[in-house]
Steps between C-alpha positions, in 0.01 A plus 500: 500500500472717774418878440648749533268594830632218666873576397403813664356380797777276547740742477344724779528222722827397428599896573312513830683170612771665402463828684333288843881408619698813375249702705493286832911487451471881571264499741709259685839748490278756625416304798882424618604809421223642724572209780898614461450838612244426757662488878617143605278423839691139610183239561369390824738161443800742494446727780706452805325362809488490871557151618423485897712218720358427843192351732201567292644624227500328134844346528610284802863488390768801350626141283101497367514866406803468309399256298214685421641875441556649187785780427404800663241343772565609837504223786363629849626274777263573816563378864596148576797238522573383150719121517632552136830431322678494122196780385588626159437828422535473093238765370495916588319533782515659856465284818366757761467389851230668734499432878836340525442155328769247613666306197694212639704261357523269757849372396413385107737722331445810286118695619525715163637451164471833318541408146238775341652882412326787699384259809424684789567314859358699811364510808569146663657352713688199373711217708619167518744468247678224633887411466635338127843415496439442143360856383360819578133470618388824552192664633426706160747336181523769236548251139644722233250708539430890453412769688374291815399644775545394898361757708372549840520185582620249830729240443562275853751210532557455154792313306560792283190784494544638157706339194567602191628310207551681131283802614485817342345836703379331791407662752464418907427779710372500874514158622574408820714157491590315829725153434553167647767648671718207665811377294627672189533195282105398562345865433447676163549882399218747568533657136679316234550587142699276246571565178229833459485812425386897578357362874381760737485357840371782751387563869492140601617359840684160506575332820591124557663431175840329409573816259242803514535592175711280207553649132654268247605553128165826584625806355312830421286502869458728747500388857366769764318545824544156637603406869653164538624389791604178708569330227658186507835581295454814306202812495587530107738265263526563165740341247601597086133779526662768320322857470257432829450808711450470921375761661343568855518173626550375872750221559507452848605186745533249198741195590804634210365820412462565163688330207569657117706296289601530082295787393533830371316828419378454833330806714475486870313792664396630853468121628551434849764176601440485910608247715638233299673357780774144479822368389425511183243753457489832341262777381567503115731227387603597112671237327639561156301813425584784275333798354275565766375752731434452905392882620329635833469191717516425823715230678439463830636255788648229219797257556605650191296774338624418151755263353599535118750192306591541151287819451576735215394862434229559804393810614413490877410887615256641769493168697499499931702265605440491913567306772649185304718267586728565117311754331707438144717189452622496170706265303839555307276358162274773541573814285415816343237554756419900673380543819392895516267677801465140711445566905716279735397533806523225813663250314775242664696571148368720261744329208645156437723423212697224471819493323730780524527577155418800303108556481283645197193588739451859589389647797370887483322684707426282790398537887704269726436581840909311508595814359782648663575772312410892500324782352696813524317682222087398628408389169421187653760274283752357711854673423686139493398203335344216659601137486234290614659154502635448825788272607317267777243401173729389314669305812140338588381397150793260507538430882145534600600401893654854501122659574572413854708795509295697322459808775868478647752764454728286341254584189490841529884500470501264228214728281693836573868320389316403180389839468841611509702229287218284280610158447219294421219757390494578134697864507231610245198417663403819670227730485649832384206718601349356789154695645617594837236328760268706703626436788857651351430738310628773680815354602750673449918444538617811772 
């Protein structure tokens, strides 16, 4: 039998095997708990790195330096002409150009296919996105992507320059963008948005294009800073973008002017429309808009400065209107619209309406340098009201042959006799409290 010193002994040993794991199970919670509180240093395989594109450098190609970046590398393209096409950009990182590096397409479609959220796209000059009849091959594509970036960049004689499909807070600022110019039908859109969301597109200049700038289904963005001009059909064109905002832009010498179309909540501010020059041209072109605000711009030297159809509850106030050829043509479908503290000044007609029914637009507290009226008591409000829509309008929107008689006196007479006995001007479209001009404002009756 075994004694009881062995029982004993046995017994001890059994207890310390015993004891062995509960301690080392302690020891090991101490050890996570003291990793857990410890900072958390990423490893070297984690850091982001500097990949370097160029003569000399580690990577020949920008396609080699994709493939080998990791989310949050930084790509530095150096001097040089790079041949490349169809690059996707599907991780986080920035491609940084130094020295002007030349991407060029040559022709084979789309140079960059931005699939990755917070890419960064700057400082290169990227061409040769050739003509597709087929789709929109653009310089940089934006893929339902997030908060991309395009900035500083050149974009020459490209199908489209920058396109955006399903992207949310994108943003292209301070790109210079020069088109294939040539026919409208075989040239893209300098900026183009479909179906995105809260873009800012800011200080860029767009030359060449078939449409300068094009928002579609894109509500939410801001649009401001930007000078586009000769443009094939339109400096800006936007259509169902509700609750965008435009402010400080240039429009100037684009083939149709600028074209807004089935939105609303929209805000137009201190833009300048110059120049939009043609049969069919116009500075701002608002189709089917409601809600919306167009304050303190400027059109200047426009066929017609603005021209509104089936527009509902606008507010259109500290505008200069000057030197157009129809500085307001409005149609009958258009109502509830005010037009308060607006400058007229050097226009052919300063008014155009075309039915002589009734009107809902107001007018308030305009200057029409038409004005014939007078300001007995100096507190520089016209003592008469003012009726802006003048009979030889309404006699050339539907005989448009009757411009050639458009300094005779036989117009004079006819303007002054529909002073006196309206017959085809709405009787209640007048502007109650007109702002005497300067130039009249001490007129007075003797």
């Amino acid at each position: 039998m075994p004694s009881a010193r062995h029982d004993a002994s046995a017994c001890r040993a059994a207890s310390s095997r015993r004891a062995a794991p509960a301690r080392s199970a302690v020891l090991r919670i101490f050890l996570l708990t003291l990793l857990a509180c410890l900072p958390n240093h990423p490893s070297a395989a984690d850091s982001p790195d500097t990949l370097f594109v160029g003569a000399g450098k580690p990577f020949a190609k920008v396609g080699t330096a994709l493939a080998a970046a990791k989310d949050g590398d930084c790509i530095v393209i150096g001097p040089g002409y790079y041949p490349e096409a169809k690059l996707l950009v599907a991780k986080r990182v920035a491609l940084l150009g130094r020295g002007d590096p030349v991407l060029d397409a040559r022709g084979g479609g789309n140079l960059l296919e931005v699939r990755a959220n917070g890419a960064r796209v700057e400082g290169l000059t990227l061409r040769g996105v050739g003509v597709n009849y087929l789709k929109e091959d653009g310089a940089v594509w934006i893929n339902e992507a997030r908060g991309v970036t395009v900035a500083g960049n050149r974009f020459e004689k490209d199908f489209f320059a920058v396109y955006g499909t399903h992207a949310v807070g994108a943003v292209v600022r301070g790109n210079t963008m020069e088109g294939l110019r040539g026919k409208e039908a075989s040239n893209g859109n300098g900026i183009h948005f479909w179906k995105s969301d809260s873009i800012l597109v800011e200080g860029n200049s767009i030359r060449g294009h078939r449409d300068g700038i094009y928002l579609e289904f894109t509500g939410n963005s801001v649009v401001t800073g930007n000078t586009c001009e000769n443009n094939i059909r339109y400096g800006l064109h936007f259509m169902f973008s509700n609750g965008n905002a435009y402010r400080k832009n240039i429009f100037r010498s684009n083939g149709s002017g600028v074209a807004v179309m089935y939105s609303r909540h929209i805000e137009m501010r201190d833009n300048r429309f110059e120049q939009n020059w043609g049969a069919a041209s116009y500075g701002l072109l608002l189709k089917s808009i409601s809600s919306s605000v167009i304050q303190g711009n400027r059109f200047t030297r426009n066929t017609v400065a603005i021209f509104e159809s089936t527009g509902d509850g606008n507010a259109f106030s500290e505008n200069v209107f000057a030197n157009n050829g129809w500085a307001l043509r409005i149609d009958a479908d258009c109502n509830l619209n005010t037009f308060t503290a607006n400058t007229f000044s050097g226009n052919t007609f300063d008014v155009a309406f075309n039915a002589s029914l009734a009107s809902t637009n107001s007018f308030a507290g305009n200057s029409w340098d038409h004005y014939q009226g007078w300001d007995l008591d100096k507190d520089g409000i016209g003592d008469v009201p003012h009726r802006p829509v003048e009979l030889y309008s309404a006699i050339v929107q539907t005989h448009p042959q009757a411009m050639a008689l458009l300094r005779s006196h036989f117009i004079t007479l006819l303007d002054a006799l529909e002073r006196l006995f309206p017959t085809l001007a709405p009787i209640n479209l007048e502007d109650a409290s007109p702002k005497m001009p300067a130039r009249k404002s001490q007129r007075v009756i003797p």
